[in-house]
C-alpha positions, 0 to 999 in steps of 0.5 A, a space after each residue: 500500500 502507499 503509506 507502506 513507504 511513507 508511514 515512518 515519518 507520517 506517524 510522527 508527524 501526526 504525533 506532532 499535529 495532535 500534540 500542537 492541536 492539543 496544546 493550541 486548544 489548551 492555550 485557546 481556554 486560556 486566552 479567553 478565560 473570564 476575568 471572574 464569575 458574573 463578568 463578561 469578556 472584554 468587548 472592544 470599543 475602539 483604539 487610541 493612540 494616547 495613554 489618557 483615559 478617555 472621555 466618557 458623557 453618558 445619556 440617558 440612552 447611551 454614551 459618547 466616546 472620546 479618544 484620540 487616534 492617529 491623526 483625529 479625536 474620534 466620537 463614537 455613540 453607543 446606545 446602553 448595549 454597547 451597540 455603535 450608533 455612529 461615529 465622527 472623526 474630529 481632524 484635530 492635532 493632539 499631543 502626547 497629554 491632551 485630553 477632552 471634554 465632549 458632551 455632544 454639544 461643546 468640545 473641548 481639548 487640550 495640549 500640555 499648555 493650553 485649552 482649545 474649544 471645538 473643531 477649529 482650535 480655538 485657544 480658550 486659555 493656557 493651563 497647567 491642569 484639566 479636569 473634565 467630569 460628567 457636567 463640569 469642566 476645571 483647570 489648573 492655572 498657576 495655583 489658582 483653580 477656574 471652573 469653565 461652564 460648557 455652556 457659555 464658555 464662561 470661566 470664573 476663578 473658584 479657588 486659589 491654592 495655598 501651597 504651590 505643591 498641592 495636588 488636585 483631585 477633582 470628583 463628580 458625584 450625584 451631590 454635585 462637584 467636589 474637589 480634593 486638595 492635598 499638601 504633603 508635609 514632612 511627616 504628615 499631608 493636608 488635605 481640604 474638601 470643597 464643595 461647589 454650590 449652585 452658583 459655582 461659589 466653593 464652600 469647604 467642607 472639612 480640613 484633615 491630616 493624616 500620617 505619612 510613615 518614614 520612608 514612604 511617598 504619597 504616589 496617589 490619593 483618590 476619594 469620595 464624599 457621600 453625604 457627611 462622610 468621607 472616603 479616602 484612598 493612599 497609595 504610598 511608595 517606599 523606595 528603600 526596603 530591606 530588599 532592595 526593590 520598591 515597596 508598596 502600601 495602600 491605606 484606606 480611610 471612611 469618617 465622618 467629615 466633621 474632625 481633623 484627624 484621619 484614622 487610615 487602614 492598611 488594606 491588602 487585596 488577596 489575588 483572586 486567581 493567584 498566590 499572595 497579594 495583587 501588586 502595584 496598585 495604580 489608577 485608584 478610583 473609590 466609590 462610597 455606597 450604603 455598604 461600605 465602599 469600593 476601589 476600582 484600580 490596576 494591579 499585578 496579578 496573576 493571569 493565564 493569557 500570557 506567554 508564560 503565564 506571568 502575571 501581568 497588569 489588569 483591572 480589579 474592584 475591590 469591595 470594603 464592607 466593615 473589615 471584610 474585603 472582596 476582590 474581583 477581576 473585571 479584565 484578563 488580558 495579556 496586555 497592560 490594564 490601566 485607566 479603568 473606569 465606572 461607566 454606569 452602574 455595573 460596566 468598566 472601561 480601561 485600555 490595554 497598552 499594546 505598543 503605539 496603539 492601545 485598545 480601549 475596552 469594557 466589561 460589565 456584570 449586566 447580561 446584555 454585555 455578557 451574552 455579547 461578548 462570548 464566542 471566540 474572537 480573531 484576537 483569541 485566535 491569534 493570542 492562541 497560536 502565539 502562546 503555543 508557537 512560543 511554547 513550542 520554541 523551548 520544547 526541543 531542548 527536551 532531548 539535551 536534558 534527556 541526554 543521560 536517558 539515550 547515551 547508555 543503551 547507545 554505547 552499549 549497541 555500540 560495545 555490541 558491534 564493536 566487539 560482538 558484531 555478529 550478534 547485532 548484525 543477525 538481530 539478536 533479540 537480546 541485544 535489542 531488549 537489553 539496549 530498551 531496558 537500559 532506555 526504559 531504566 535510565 528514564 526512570 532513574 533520571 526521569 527528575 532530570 526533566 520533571 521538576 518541580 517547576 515543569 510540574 506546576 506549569 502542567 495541565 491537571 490531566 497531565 499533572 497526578 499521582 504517579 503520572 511521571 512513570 505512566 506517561 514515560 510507559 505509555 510513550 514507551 508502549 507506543 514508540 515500541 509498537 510503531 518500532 515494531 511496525 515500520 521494523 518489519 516493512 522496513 526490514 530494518 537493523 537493531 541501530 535503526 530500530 532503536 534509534 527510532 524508538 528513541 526518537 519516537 519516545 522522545 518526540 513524544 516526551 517533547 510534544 506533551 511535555 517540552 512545552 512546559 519547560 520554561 
Protein backbone atom coordinates (compact mmCIF):
# COMPACT_ATOMS: atom_id res chain seq x y z
CA UNK A 1 0.00 0.00 0.00
CA UNK A 2 1.16 3.95 -0.02
CA UNK A 3 1.67 4.73 3.26
CA UNK A 4 3.93 1.42 3.46
CA UNK A 5 6.95 3.89 2.48
CA UNK A 6 5.84 6.97 3.92
CA UNK A 7 4.24 5.63 7.08
CA UNK A 8 7.70 6.04 9.18
CA UNK A 9 7.59 9.84 9.04
CA UNK A 10 3.53 10.35 8.52
CA UNK A 11 3.17 8.70 12.12
CA UNK A 12 5.33 11.35 13.84
CA UNK A 13 4.05 13.90 12.11
CA UNK A 14 0.72 13.09 13.43
CA UNK A 15 2.24 12.65 16.82
CA UNK A 16 3.28 16.32 16.09
CA UNK A 17 -0.26 17.56 14.67
CA UNK A 18 -2.00 16.02 17.62
CA UNK A 19 0.11 17.45 20.05
CA UNK A 20 0.26 21.29 18.97
CA UNK A 21 -3.52 20.52 18.20
CA UNK A 22 -3.87 19.87 21.89
CA UNK A 23 -1.72 22.45 23.12
CA UNK A 24 -3.27 25.28 20.82
CA UNK A 25 -6.93 24.33 22.23
CA UNK A 26 -5.31 24.17 25.98
CA UNK A 27 -3.82 27.91 25.23
CA UNK A 28 -7.34 28.96 23.27
CA UNK A 29 -9.05 28.02 27.09
CA UNK A 30 -6.69 30.06 28.46
CA UNK A 31 -6.54 33.46 26.37
CA UNK A 32 -10.44 33.72 26.81
CA UNK A 33 -10.96 32.95 30.27
CA UNK A 34 -13.46 35.02 32.23
CA UNK A 35 -11.72 37.54 34.16
CA UNK A 36 -14.06 36.48 37.04
CA UNK A 37 -17.56 34.86 37.64
CA UNK A 38 -20.62 37.49 36.53
CA UNK A 39 -18.41 39.04 34.47
CA UNK A 40 -18.04 39.35 30.99
CA UNK A 41 -15.33 39.29 28.48
CA UNK A 42 -13.66 42.40 27.26
CA UNK A 43 -15.59 43.98 24.35
CA UNK A 44 -13.53 46.07 22.38
CA UNK A 45 -14.91 49.62 21.52
CA UNK A 46 -12.05 51.16 19.94
CA UNK A 47 -8.04 52.32 19.66
CA UNK A 48 -6.28 55.04 20.66
CA UNK A 49 -3.01 56.47 20.11
CA UNK A 50 -2.54 58.01 23.77
CA UNK A 51 -2.39 56.86 27.05
CA UNK A 52 -5.08 59.24 28.63
CA UNK A 53 -8.30 57.98 29.55
CA UNK A 54 -10.95 58.52 27.60
CA UNK A 55 -13.61 61.00 27.85
CA UNK A 56 -16.92 59.40 28.59
CA UNK A 57 -20.68 61.50 28.64
CA UNK A 58 -23.32 59.45 29.27
CA UNK A 59 -27.08 59.73 28.40
CA UNK A 60 -29.71 58.70 29.23
CA UNK A 61 -29.53 56.14 26.15
CA UNK A 62 -26.06 55.57 25.98
CA UNK A 63 -22.76 57.36 25.78
CA UNK A 64 -20.38 59.25 23.82
CA UNK A 65 -16.65 58.09 23.45
CA UNK A 66 -13.83 60.47 23.04
CA UNK A 67 -10.35 59.40 22.28
CA UNK A 68 -7.75 60.46 20.07
CA UNK A 69 -6.32 58.17 17.15
CA UNK A 70 -3.96 58.69 14.69
CA UNK A 71 -4.37 61.94 13.36
CA UNK A 72 -8.14 62.52 14.68
CA UNK A 73 -10.41 62.88 18.02
CA UNK A 74 -12.80 60.45 17.45
CA UNK A 75 -16.52 60.46 18.85
CA UNK A 76 -18.28 57.18 18.70
CA UNK A 77 -22.10 56.88 20.31
CA UNK A 78 -23.23 53.80 21.61
CA UNK A 79 -26.55 53.11 22.91
CA UNK A 80 -26.92 51.36 26.91
CA UNK A 81 -25.99 47.87 24.80
CA UNK A 82 -22.91 48.92 23.85
CA UNK A 83 -24.19 48.94 20.38
CA UNK A 84 -22.37 51.58 17.69
CA UNK A 85 -24.82 54.36 16.85
CA UNK A 86 -22.45 56.48 14.84
CA UNK A 87 -19.18 57.95 14.90
CA UNK A 88 -17.37 61.42 13.87
CA UNK A 89 -13.83 61.93 13.36
CA UNK A 90 -12.51 65.13 14.52
CA UNK A 91 -9.17 66.40 12.38
CA UNK A 92 -7.58 67.91 15.25
CA UNK A 93 -3.76 67.93 16.10
CA UNK A 94 -3.01 66.33 19.54
CA UNK A 95 -0.17 65.75 21.95
CA UNK A 96 1.04 63.19 23.99
CA UNK A 97 -1.25 64.86 27.47
CA UNK A 98 -4.06 66.07 25.67
CA UNK A 99 -7.20 65.20 26.77
CA UNK A 100 -11.06 66.02 26.06
CA UNK A 101 -14.43 67.21 27.04
CA UNK A 102 -17.08 66.27 24.68
CA UNK A 103 -20.87 66.28 25.86
CA UNK A 104 -22.29 66.08 22.22
CA UNK A 105 -22.70 69.82 22.32
CA UNK A 106 -19.47 71.53 23.25
CA UNK A 107 -16.00 70.02 22.59
CA UNK A 108 -13.00 70.95 24.47
CA UNK A 109 -9.49 69.65 24.28
CA UNK A 110 -6.08 70.09 25.21
CA UNK A 111 -2.38 70.06 24.83
CA UNK A 112 0.00 70.34 27.59
CA UNK A 113 -0.26 74.08 27.95
CA UNK A 114 -3.30 75.01 26.50
CA UNK A 115 -7.24 74.86 26.24
CA UNK A 116 -8.81 74.82 22.89
CA UNK A 117 -12.52 74.73 22.04
CA UNK A 118 -14.44 72.95 19.09
CA UNK A 119 -13.15 71.51 15.62
CA UNK A 120 -11.37 74.94 14.55
CA UNK A 121 -8.92 75.00 17.65
CA UNK A 122 -9.92 77.97 19.12
CA UNK A 123 -7.10 78.64 22.42
CA UNK A 124 -9.64 79.44 25.01
CA UNK A 125 -6.57 79.71 27.55
CA UNK A 126 -3.30 78.43 28.87
CA UNK A 127 -3.47 75.95 31.56
CA UNK A 128 -1.46 73.63 33.89
CA UNK A 129 -4.07 71.06 34.63
CA UNK A 130 -7.50 69.75 33.39
CA UNK A 131 -10.27 68.21 34.87
CA UNK A 132 -13.07 67.44 32.95
CA UNK A 133 -16.37 65.20 34.55
CA UNK A 134 -19.77 64.24 33.57
CA UNK A 135 -21.26 68.29 33.60
CA UNK A 136 -18.41 70.16 34.94
CA UNK A 137 -15.00 71.30 33.35
CA UNK A 138 -11.77 72.54 35.99
CA UNK A 139 -8.46 73.81 35.15
CA UNK A 140 -5.30 74.42 36.64
CA UNK A 141 -3.82 77.84 36.03
CA UNK A 142 -0.53 78.54 38.22
CA UNK A 143 -2.36 77.83 41.58
CA UNK A 144 -5.23 79.25 41.05
CA UNK A 145 -8.43 76.91 40.35
CA UNK A 146 -11.25 78.07 37.28
CA UNK A 147 -14.34 76.36 36.53
CA UNK A 148 -15.47 76.56 32.91
CA UNK A 149 -19.47 76.35 32.01
CA UNK A 150 -19.72 74.17 28.73
CA UNK A 151 -22.47 76.06 28.45
CA UNK A 152 -21.16 79.61 27.78
CA UNK A 153 -17.51 79.06 27.84
CA UNK A 154 -17.57 81.43 30.54
CA UNK A 155 -14.71 80.79 33.08
CA UNK A 156 -14.57 82.13 36.86
CA UNK A 157 -11.63 81.85 39.23
CA UNK A 158 -13.43 79.39 42.19
CA UNK A 159 -10.13 78.70 44.25
CA UNK A 160 -6.75 79.86 44.68
CA UNK A 161 -4.46 77.45 46.19
CA UNK A 162 -2.25 77.62 49.38
CA UNK A 163 0.93 75.64 48.78
CA UNK A 164 2.11 75.58 45.14
CA UNK A 165 2.79 71.84 45.70
CA UNK A 166 -0.79 70.96 46.47
CA UNK A 167 -2.30 68.16 44.36
CA UNK A 168 -5.83 68.38 42.99
CA UNK A 169 -8.48 65.80 42.81
CA UNK A 170 -11.39 66.51 41.48
CA UNK A 171 -14.78 64.08 41.87
CA UNK A 172 -18.24 64.46 40.17
CA UNK A 173 -21.00 62.90 42.23
CA UNK A 174 -24.82 62.89 42.42
CA UNK A 175 -24.33 65.56 45.13
CA UNK A 176 -22.65 67.97 42.87
CA UNK A 177 -18.86 68.65 42.12
CA UNK A 178 -16.11 68.09 44.78
CA UNK A 179 -12.92 68.91 44.88
CA UNK A 180 -9.84 67.43 47.00
CA UNK A 181 -6.52 69.47 47.51
CA UNK A 182 -3.59 67.59 49.27
CA UNK A 183 -0.43 69.34 50.84
CA UNK A 184 2.05 66.86 51.58
CA UNK A 185 4.48 67.92 54.64
CA UNK A 186 7.41 66.27 56.07
CA UNK A 187 5.64 63.80 58.20
CA UNK A 188 2.20 64.41 57.56
CA UNK A 189 -0.20 65.67 54.47
CA UNK A 190 -3.03 68.27 54.41
CA UNK A 191 -5.89 67.86 52.69
CA UNK A 192 -9.07 70.05 52.22
CA UNK A 193 -12.55 69.15 50.55
CA UNK A 194 -14.74 71.52 48.93
CA UNK A 195 -17.82 71.50 47.58
CA UNK A 196 -19.41 73.81 44.69
CA UNK A 197 -22.92 75.16 45.39
CA UNK A 198 -25.37 76.31 42.53
CA UNK A 199 -23.68 79.33 41.95
CA UNK A 200 -20.33 77.85 41.34
CA UNK A 201 -19.45 79.56 44.89
CA UNK A 202 -16.99 76.60 47.00
CA UNK A 203 -17.95 76.00 50.20
CA UNK A 204 -15.23 73.91 52.31
CA UNK A 205 -16.12 71.11 53.59
CA UNK A 206 -13.55 69.88 56.03
CA UNK A 207 -9.70 70.21 56.84
CA UNK A 208 -7.57 66.91 57.82
CA UNK A 209 -4.28 65.37 58.25
CA UNK A 210 -3.25 62.17 58.03
CA UNK A 211 0.00 60.48 58.86
CA UNK A 212 2.81 59.65 56.46
CA UNK A 213 5.28 56.76 57.69
CA UNK A 214 9.21 57.42 57.29
CA UNK A 215 10.43 56.44 54.19
CA UNK A 216 7.27 56.23 52.09
CA UNK A 217 5.91 58.70 49.40
CA UNK A 218 2.37 59.60 48.68
CA UNK A 219 2.06 58.42 44.69
CA UNK A 220 -1.77 58.66 44.65
CA UNK A 221 -4.90 59.57 46.56
CA UNK A 222 -8.31 59.03 45.27
CA UNK A 223 -11.76 59.97 47.49
CA UNK A 224 -15.25 60.23 47.55
CA UNK A 225 -17.87 62.24 49.58
CA UNK A 226 -21.40 60.76 50.50
CA UNK A 227 -23.42 62.63 52.17
CA UNK A 228 -21.49 63.52 55.87
CA UNK A 229 -18.84 61.13 55.07
CA UNK A 230 -15.69 60.92 53.52
CA UNK A 231 -13.79 58.04 51.97
CA UNK A 232 -10.02 58.39 51.27
CA UNK A 233 -7.52 56.05 49.34
CA UNK A 234 -3.48 56.47 49.74
CA UNK A 235 -1.16 54.62 47.61
CA UNK A 236 2.23 55.24 49.03
CA UNK A 237 5.81 54.06 47.72
CA UNK A 238 8.95 53.34 49.85
CA UNK A 239 11.72 53.34 47.69
CA UNK A 240 14.31 51.97 50.23
CA UNK A 241 13.21 48.49 51.90
CA UNK A 242 15.32 45.87 53.09
CA UNK A 243 15.35 44.07 49.76
CA UNK A 244 16.23 46.29 47.50
CA UNK A 245 13.15 46.77 45.50
CA UNK A 246 10.29 49.28 45.97
CA UNK A 247 7.69 48.62 48.17
CA UNK A 248 4.03 49.48 48.04
CA UNK A 249 1.29 50.12 50.60
CA UNK A 250 -2.25 51.20 50.41
CA UNK A 251 -4.42 52.74 53.49
CA UNK A 252 -7.85 53.02 53.17
CA UNK A 253 -9.94 55.88 55.45
CA UNK A 254 -14.02 56.17 55.92
CA UNK A 255 -15.34 59.05 58.71
CA UNK A 256 -17.49 61.46 59.12
CA UNK A 257 -16.19 64.60 57.67
CA UNK A 258 -16.59 66.67 60.90
CA UNK A 259 -12.83 66.06 62.95
CA UNK A 260 -9.35 66.96 61.92
CA UNK A 261 -7.55 63.84 62.15
CA UNK A 262 -7.88 60.66 59.81
CA UNK A 263 -7.71 57.05 61.31
CA UNK A 264 -6.31 55.24 57.79
CA UNK A 265 -6.02 51.42 57.44
CA UNK A 266 -3.90 49.43 55.88
CA UNK A 267 -5.68 47.44 53.12
CA UNK A 268 -4.10 44.42 51.31
CA UNK A 269 -6.01 42.79 48.39
CA UNK A 270 -5.79 38.87 48.16
CA UNK A 271 -5.30 37.57 44.48
CA UNK A 272 -8.10 36.15 43.50
CA UNK A 273 -6.75 33.78 40.87
CA UNK A 274 -3.33 33.63 42.24
CA UNK A 275 -0.80 33.33 45.50
CA UNK A 276 -0.46 36.22 47.66
CA UNK A 277 -1.50 39.83 47.26
CA UNK A 278 -2.16 41.73 43.87
CA UNK A 279 0.93 44.05 43.43
CA UNK A 280 1.21 47.76 42.46
CA UNK A 281 -1.99 49.29 42.80
CA UNK A 282 -2.41 52.14 40.44
CA UNK A 283 -5.39 54.25 38.90
CA UNK A 284 -7.26 54.19 42.17
CA UNK A 285 -10.71 55.17 41.87
CA UNK A 286 -13.11 54.67 45.19
CA UNK A 287 -16.80 54.79 45.48
CA UNK A 288 -18.58 55.25 48.80
CA UNK A 289 -22.08 53.01 48.97
CA UNK A 290 -24.65 52.12 51.93
CA UNK A 291 -22.31 49.26 52.29
CA UNK A 292 -19.37 50.36 52.69
CA UNK A 293 -17.13 51.22 49.66
CA UNK A 294 -15.30 50.11 46.61
CA UNK A 295 -11.91 50.62 44.85
CA UNK A 296 -11.53 50.07 41.20
CA UNK A 297 -7.78 50.09 40.19
CA UNK A 298 -5.00 48.46 38.45
CA UNK A 299 -2.91 45.73 39.91
CA UNK A 300 -0.19 42.87 39.27
CA UNK A 301 -1.87 39.86 39.37
CA UNK A 302 -1.81 36.67 38.32
CA UNK A 303 -3.31 35.65 34.53
CA UNK A 304 -3.21 32.53 32.34
CA UNK A 305 -3.37 34.60 28.94
CA UNK A 306 0.27 35.36 28.79
CA UNK A 307 3.33 33.92 27.44
CA UNK A 308 4.19 32.02 30.01
CA UNK A 309 1.54 32.73 32.30
CA UNK A 310 3.48 35.51 34.29
CA UNK A 311 1.18 37.94 35.96
CA UNK A 312 0.54 40.90 34.14
CA UNK A 313 -1.35 44.21 34.71
CA UNK A 314 -5.33 44.13 34.89
CA UNK A 315 -8.32 45.53 36.28
CA UNK A 316 -9.84 44.67 39.73
CA UNK A 317 -12.52 46.06 42.24
CA UNK A 318 -12.32 45.90 45.47
CA UNK A 319 -15.20 45.66 47.59
CA UNK A 320 -14.72 47.02 51.52
CA UNK A 321 -17.63 46.11 53.68
CA UNK A 322 -16.68 46.77 57.67
CA UNK A 323 -13.38 44.65 57.94
CA UNK A 324 -14.28 42.35 55.28
CA UNK A 325 -12.88 42.73 51.60
CA UNK A 326 -13.73 41.09 48.19
CA UNK A 327 -11.63 41.19 45.14
CA UNK A 328 -12.94 40.93 41.81
CA UNK A 329 -11.47 40.62 38.39
CA UNK A 330 -13.06 42.90 35.61
CA UNK A 331 -10.29 42.37 32.98
CA UNK A 332 -7.81 39.13 31.77
CA UNK A 333 -5.76 40.21 29.06
CA UNK A 334 -2.13 39.72 28.42
CA UNK A 335 -1.65 43.28 27.95
CA UNK A 336 -1.04 46.45 30.38
CA UNK A 337 -4.83 47.31 32.06
CA UNK A 338 -4.70 50.78 33.03
CA UNK A 339 -7.24 53.50 33.49
CA UNK A 340 -10.25 51.81 34.34
CA UNK A 341 -13.27 53.48 34.85
CA UNK A 342 -17.09 53.33 36.27
CA UNK A 343 -19.45 53.57 33.28
CA UNK A 344 -22.96 53.09 34.56
CA UNK A 345 -23.65 51.15 37.35
CA UNK A 346 -22.28 47.86 36.52
CA UNK A 347 -19.82 48.33 33.43
CA UNK A 348 -15.97 49.25 33.44
CA UNK A 349 -13.80 50.80 30.50
CA UNK A 350 -9.73 50.68 30.58
CA UNK A 351 -7.13 50.23 27.75
CA UNK A 352 -4.96 47.74 27.48
CA UNK A 353 -1.45 49.08 26.10
CA UNK A 354 -0.24 47.42 23.06
CA UNK A 355 2.78 49.50 21.76
CA UNK A 356 1.66 52.61 19.67
CA UNK A 357 -1.87 51.90 19.52
CA UNK A 358 -3.67 50.84 22.88
CA UNK A 359 -7.10 49.02 22.80
CA UNK A 360 -9.93 50.51 24.61
CA UNK A 361 -12.35 48.27 26.29
CA UNK A 362 -15.28 47.25 28.54
CA UNK A 363 -16.78 44.53 30.91
CA UNK A 364 -19.97 44.65 32.89
CA UNK A 365 -21.68 42.23 35.22
CA UNK A 366 -25.17 43.26 33.08
CA UNK A 367 -26.29 40.15 30.94
CA UNK A 368 -26.55 42.29 27.86
CA UNK A 369 -22.79 42.54 27.53
CA UNK A 370 -22.03 39.01 28.90
CA UNK A 371 -24.19 37.49 26.32
CA UNK A 372 -22.15 39.98 23.70
CA UNK A 373 -19.02 39.45 24.14
CA UNK A 374 -18.90 35.39 24.24
CA UNK A 375 -17.55 33.26 21.42
CA UNK A 376 -14.02 33.26 20.22
CA UNK A 377 -12.68 36.23 18.53
CA UNK A 378 -9.97 36.63 15.68
CA UNK A 379 -7.52 38.24 18.81
CA UNK A 380 -8.44 34.93 20.51
CA UNK A 381 -7.01 33.01 17.96
CA UNK A 382 -4.12 34.78 17.47
CA UNK A 383 -3.21 35.02 21.16
CA UNK A 384 -3.65 31.46 20.92
CA UNK A 385 -1.17 30.35 18.47
CA UNK A 386 1.49 32.55 19.57
CA UNK A 387 1.10 31.13 23.30
CA UNK A 388 1.63 27.76 21.56
CA UNK A 389 4.27 28.63 18.90
CA UNK A 390 6.05 30.45 21.91
CA UNK A 391 5.70 27.25 23.96
CA UNK A 392 6.93 25.15 21.31
CA UNK A 393 10.10 27.18 20.55
CA UNK A 394 11.92 25.83 24.04
CA UNK A 395 10.46 22.00 23.84
CA UNK A 396 13.26 20.74 21.75
CA UNK A 397 15.56 21.12 24.50
CA UNK A 398 13.68 18.10 25.93
CA UNK A 399 16.34 15.93 24.01
CA UNK A 400 19.50 17.87 25.67
CA UNK A 401 18.18 17.48 29.15
CA UNK A 402 17.35 13.52 28.38
CA UNK A 403 20.73 13.24 27.46
CA UNK A 404 21.56 10.73 30.26
CA UNK A 405 18.35 8.78 29.25
CA UNK A 406 19.65 7.55 25.36
CA UNK A 407 23.78 7.83 25.77
CA UNK A 408 23.90 4.49 27.71
CA UNK A 409 21.85 1.87 25.80
CA UNK A 410 23.57 4.00 22.52
CA UNK A 411 27.49 2.75 23.90
CA UNK A 412 26.15 -0.29 24.77
CA UNK A 413 24.86 -1.03 20.78
CA UNK A 414 28.00 0.41 20.05
CA UNK A 415 30.19 -2.28 22.51
CA UNK A 416 27.97 -4.59 20.91
CA UNK A 417 29.24 -4.13 17.24
CA UNK A 418 32.43 -3.38 18.20
CA UNK A 419 33.02 -6.35 19.96
CA UNK A 420 30.43 -8.77 19.17
CA UNK A 421 29.40 -7.50 15.56
CA UNK A 422 27.56 -10.89 14.84
CA UNK A 423 25.06 -10.58 17.41
CA UNK A 424 23.70 -7.35 16.17
CA UNK A 425 24.10 -7.64 12.69
CA UNK A 426 21.99 -11.19 12.97
CA UNK A 427 19.27 -9.16 15.18
CA UNK A 428 19.59 -10.88 18.04
CA UNK A 429 16.55 -10.20 20.26
CA UNK A 430 18.69 -9.69 23.27
CA UNK A 431 20.84 -7.22 22.23
CA UNK A 432 17.76 -5.15 21.40
CA UNK A 433 15.53 -5.85 24.78
CA UNK A 434 18.74 -5.01 26.74
CA UNK A 435 19.54 -1.78 24.61
CA UNK A 436 15.29 -0.95 25.53
CA UNK A 437 15.85 -1.57 29.19
CA UNK A 438 18.81 0.25 29.56
CA UNK A 439 16.42 3.09 27.86
CA UNK A 440 13.21 2.45 29.89
CA UNK A 441 15.71 2.12 33.33
CA UNK A 442 17.75 5.41 32.65
CA UNK A 443 14.46 7.33 32.16
CA UNK A 444 13.44 6.10 35.18
CA UNK A 445 16.19 6.58 37.32
CA UNK A 446 16.85 10.43 35.94
CA UNK A 447 13.19 10.95 34.85
CA UNK A 448 13.93 14.11 37.65
CA UNK A 449 16.34 15.44 35.17
CA UNK A 450 13.18 16.72 33.30
CA UNK A 451 10.27 16.60 35.62
CA UNK A 452 10.84 19.40 38.16
CA UNK A 453 9.08 20.78 40.41
CA UNK A 454 8.54 23.68 38.13
CA UNK A 455 7.69 21.63 34.89
CA UNK A 456 5.37 20.07 37.06
CA UNK A 457 3.40 23.17 38.43
CA UNK A 458 3.31 24.58 34.72
CA UNK A 459 1.28 21.31 33.55
CA UNK A 460 -2.49 20.85 32.97
CA UNK A 461 -4.21 18.97 35.71
CA UNK A 462 -4.50 15.99 33.15
CA UNK A 463 -1.01 15.56 32.57
CA UNK A 464 -0.04 16.66 36.15
CA UNK A 465 -1.07 13.36 39.10
CA UNK A 466 -0.10 10.95 41.45
CA UNK A 467 2.40 8.86 39.61
CA UNK A 468 1.63 10.36 36.10
CA UNK A 469 5.79 10.92 35.61
CA UNK A 470 6.05 6.89 35.39
CA UNK A 471 2.77 6.17 33.48
CA UNK A 472 3.27 8.90 30.91
CA UNK A 473 7.08 7.51 30.03
CA UNK A 474 5.39 3.77 29.99
CA UNK A 475 2.80 4.79 27.57
CA UNK A 476 5.32 6.84 25.22
CA UNK A 477 7.30 3.79 25.76
CA UNK A 478 4.45 1.35 24.62
CA UNK A 479 3.51 3.33 21.89
CA UNK A 480 7.26 4.25 20.41
CA UNK A 481 7.65 0.28 20.61
CA UNK A 482 4.88 -0.96 18.77
CA UNK A 483 5.47 1.87 15.85
CA UNK A 484 9.20 0.39 16.08
CA UNK A 485 7.85 -2.99 15.53
CA UNK A 486 5.72 -1.91 12.88
CA UNK A 487 7.99 0.05 10.48
CA UNK A 488 10.84 -2.70 11.60
CA UNK A 489 9.37 -5.24 9.95
CA UNK A 490 8.14 -3.30 6.46
CA UNK A 491 11.40 -1.80 6.62
CA UNK A 492 13.48 -4.88 7.22
CA UNK A 493 15.49 -2.81 9.48
CA UNK A 494 18.66 -3.38 11.83
CA UNK A 495 18.57 -3.03 15.58
CA UNK A 496 20.61 0.52 15.21
CA UNK A 497 17.79 1.85 13.22
CA UNK A 498 15.26 0.30 15.10
CA UNK A 499 16.43 1.50 18.05
CA UNK A 500 17.13 4.79 17.24
CA UNK A 501 13.66 5.08 16.03
CA UNK A 502 12.41 4.05 19.06
CA UNK A 503 14.20 6.52 20.59
CA UNK A 504 13.42 9.32 18.63
CA UNK A 505 9.54 8.34 18.89
CA UNK A 506 9.61 8.38 22.63
CA UNK A 507 11.45 11.45 22.83
CA UNK A 508 9.19 13.20 20.09
CA UNK A 509 6.50 12.48 22.10
CA UNK A 510 8.03 13.38 25.70
CA UNK A 511 8.98 16.85 23.53
CA UNK A 512 5.19 17.28 22.24
CA UNK A 513 3.24 16.68 25.52
CA UNK A 514 5.55 17.59 27.66
CA UNK A 515 8.59 20.24 26.40
CA UNK A 516 6.22 22.59 26.07
CA UNK A 517 6.46 23.33 29.79
CA UNK A 518 9.63 23.67 30.12
CA UNK A 519 10.43 27.21 30.77
Amino acid sequence: MWYKNKSYWIFPLIILLAGTALLFFENLQKVTELADEGISRSWKIGETSLRTTPFIYEKDDGYIVSYFYEESLIERTYDKKWEMQSERPYAIDYQKFSRVFNNGETLLYTDSQALFHGEEGEKLTEIDGFFPTQNHVVYLQENRLFHLDPDTLQSENILELDNNRADVHVKETSAGLHILTVTPGNSSSDLKVYQMGEQHNLELLTEKSFPVKSGETVREVAFDVQGRNLGLMIGTLQKQSVSGNPKYYYYYAAEDLKGNDLSLHSLEAEDPFGHGSLKEWSNLQLSLNENGASVLFAAHGATRTTYKDTPAFNVYELKIHENQVVTTRFSNTPGRSVNPIRVGGEAVLWMDTKGETNEINVASREEVLISKAEGYKQADFISALGKTMGMFSYAPFTFFITFMWYIWPFLFIFLMMGAFGGVVEEGKKWVMHTALALYILSALLWNDMLFSEKLMSRMPEYLNFQGSTWLLLTVFAVIAYLLMEREGKWKDWGIPMKFTYFVGIHLLLVTVFIGPYLL
